[in-house]
Backbone as numpy.savetxt, mean C-alpha at the origin, in Angstrom:
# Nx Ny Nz CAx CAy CAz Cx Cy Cz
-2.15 -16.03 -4.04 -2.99 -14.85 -4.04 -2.10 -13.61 -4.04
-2.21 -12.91 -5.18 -1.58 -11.50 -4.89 -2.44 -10.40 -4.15
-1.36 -9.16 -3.70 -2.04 -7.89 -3.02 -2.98 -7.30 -4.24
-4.35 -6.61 -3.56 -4.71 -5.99 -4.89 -4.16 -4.61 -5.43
-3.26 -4.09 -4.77 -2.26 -3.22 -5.20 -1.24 -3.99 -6.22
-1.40 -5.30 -5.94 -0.49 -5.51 -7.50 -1.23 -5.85 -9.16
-2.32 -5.76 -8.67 -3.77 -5.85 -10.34 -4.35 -4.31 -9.96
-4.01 -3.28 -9.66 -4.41 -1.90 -9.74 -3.51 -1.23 -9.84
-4.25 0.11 -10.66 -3.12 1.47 -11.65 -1.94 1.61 -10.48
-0.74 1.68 -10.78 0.18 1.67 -10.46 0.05 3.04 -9.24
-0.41 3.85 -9.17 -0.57 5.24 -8.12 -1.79 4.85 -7.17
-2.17 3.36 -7.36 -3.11 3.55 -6.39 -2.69 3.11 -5.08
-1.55 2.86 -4.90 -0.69 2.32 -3.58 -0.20 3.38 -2.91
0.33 5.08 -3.96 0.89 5.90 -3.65 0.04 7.21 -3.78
-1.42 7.20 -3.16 -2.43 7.92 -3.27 -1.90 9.18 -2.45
-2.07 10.52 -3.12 -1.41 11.56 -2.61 -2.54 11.96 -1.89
-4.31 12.20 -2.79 -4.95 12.93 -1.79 -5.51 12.56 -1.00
-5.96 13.55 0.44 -7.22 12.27 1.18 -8.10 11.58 0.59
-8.80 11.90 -0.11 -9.92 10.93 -0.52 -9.06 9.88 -1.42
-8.16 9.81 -1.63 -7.41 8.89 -2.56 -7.19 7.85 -1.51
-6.34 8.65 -0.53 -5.67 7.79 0.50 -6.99 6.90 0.84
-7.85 7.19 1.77 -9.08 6.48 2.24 -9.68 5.47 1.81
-9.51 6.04 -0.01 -10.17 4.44 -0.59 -8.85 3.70 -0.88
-7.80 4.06 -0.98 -6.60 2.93 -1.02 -7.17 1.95 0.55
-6.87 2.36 1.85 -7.33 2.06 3.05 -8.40 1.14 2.90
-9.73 1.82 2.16 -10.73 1.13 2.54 -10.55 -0.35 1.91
-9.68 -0.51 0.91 -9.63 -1.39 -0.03 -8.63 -2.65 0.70
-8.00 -2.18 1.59 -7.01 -2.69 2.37 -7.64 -3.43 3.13
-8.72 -2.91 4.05 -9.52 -3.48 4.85 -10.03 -4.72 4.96
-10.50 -4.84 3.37 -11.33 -6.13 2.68 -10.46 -7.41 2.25
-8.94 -6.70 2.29 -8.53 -7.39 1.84 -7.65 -8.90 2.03
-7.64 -10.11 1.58 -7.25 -10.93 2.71 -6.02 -11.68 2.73
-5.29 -10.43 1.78 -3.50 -10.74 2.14 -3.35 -9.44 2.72
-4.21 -8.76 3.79 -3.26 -7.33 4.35 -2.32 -7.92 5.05
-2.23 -8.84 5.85 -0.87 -9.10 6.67 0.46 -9.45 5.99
0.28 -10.26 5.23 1.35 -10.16 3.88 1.90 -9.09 3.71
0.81 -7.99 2.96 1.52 -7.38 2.67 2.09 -5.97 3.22
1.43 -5.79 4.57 2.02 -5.26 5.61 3.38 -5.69 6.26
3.41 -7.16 6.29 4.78 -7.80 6.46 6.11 -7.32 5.64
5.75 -7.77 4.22 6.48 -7.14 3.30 6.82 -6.06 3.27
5.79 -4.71 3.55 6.49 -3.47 3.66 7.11 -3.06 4.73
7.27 -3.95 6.02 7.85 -3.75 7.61 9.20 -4.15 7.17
9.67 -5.05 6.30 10.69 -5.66 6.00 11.61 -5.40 4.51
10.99 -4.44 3.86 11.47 -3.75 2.81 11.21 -2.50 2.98
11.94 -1.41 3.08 11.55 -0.28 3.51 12.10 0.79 1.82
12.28 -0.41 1.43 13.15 0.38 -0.30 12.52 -0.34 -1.19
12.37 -0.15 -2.39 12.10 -1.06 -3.30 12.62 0.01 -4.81
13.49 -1.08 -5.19 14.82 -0.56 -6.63 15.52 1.13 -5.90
16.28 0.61 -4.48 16.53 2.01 -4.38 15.93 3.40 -3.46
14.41 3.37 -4.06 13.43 4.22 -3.41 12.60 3.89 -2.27
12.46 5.11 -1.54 11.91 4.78 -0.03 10.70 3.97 -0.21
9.97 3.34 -0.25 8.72 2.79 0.56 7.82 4.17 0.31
6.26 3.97 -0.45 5.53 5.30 -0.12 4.33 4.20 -0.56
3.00 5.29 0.00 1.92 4.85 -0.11 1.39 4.04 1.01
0.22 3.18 0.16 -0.67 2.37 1.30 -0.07 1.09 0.98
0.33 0.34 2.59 -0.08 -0.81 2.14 0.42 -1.78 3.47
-0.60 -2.51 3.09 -1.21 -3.63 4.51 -1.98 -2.60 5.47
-2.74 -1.37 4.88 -3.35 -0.72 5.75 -2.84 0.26 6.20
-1.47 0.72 6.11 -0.97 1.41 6.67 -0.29 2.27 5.49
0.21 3.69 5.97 0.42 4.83 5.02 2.73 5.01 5.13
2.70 4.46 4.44 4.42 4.76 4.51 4.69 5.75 3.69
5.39 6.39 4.05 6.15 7.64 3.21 4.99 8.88 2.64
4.14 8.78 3.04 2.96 9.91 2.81 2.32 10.81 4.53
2.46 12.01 3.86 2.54 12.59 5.01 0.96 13.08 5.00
């Protein structure tokens, strides 16, 4: 089973506005690899280089 951040538009992980952010979140909620992939981002804090941003496993990295 993949995250559904990996079958959605590539910015929807790295949602800049609130209402962006919220439904990234809400989508997180439902979803039933969030621990996965909350794991994954506790344990990769880079990916090719670049910090970690966006939603994911529920939680907001690198977005302020």
């Amino acid at each position: 089973m993949r995250p559904h951040a990996a079958t959605t538009t590539p910015n929807s992980g790295s949602a800049a506005k609130p209402y962006e952010q919220a439904a990234a979140l809400a989508i997180c909620r439902s979803c039933p690899v969030i621990g996965e992939c909350r794991r994954f981002a506790d344990e990769h804090n880079r990916i090719n280089g670049y910090q970690l941003q966006g939603i994911w496993g529920g939680r907001r990295y690198g977005v302020k």
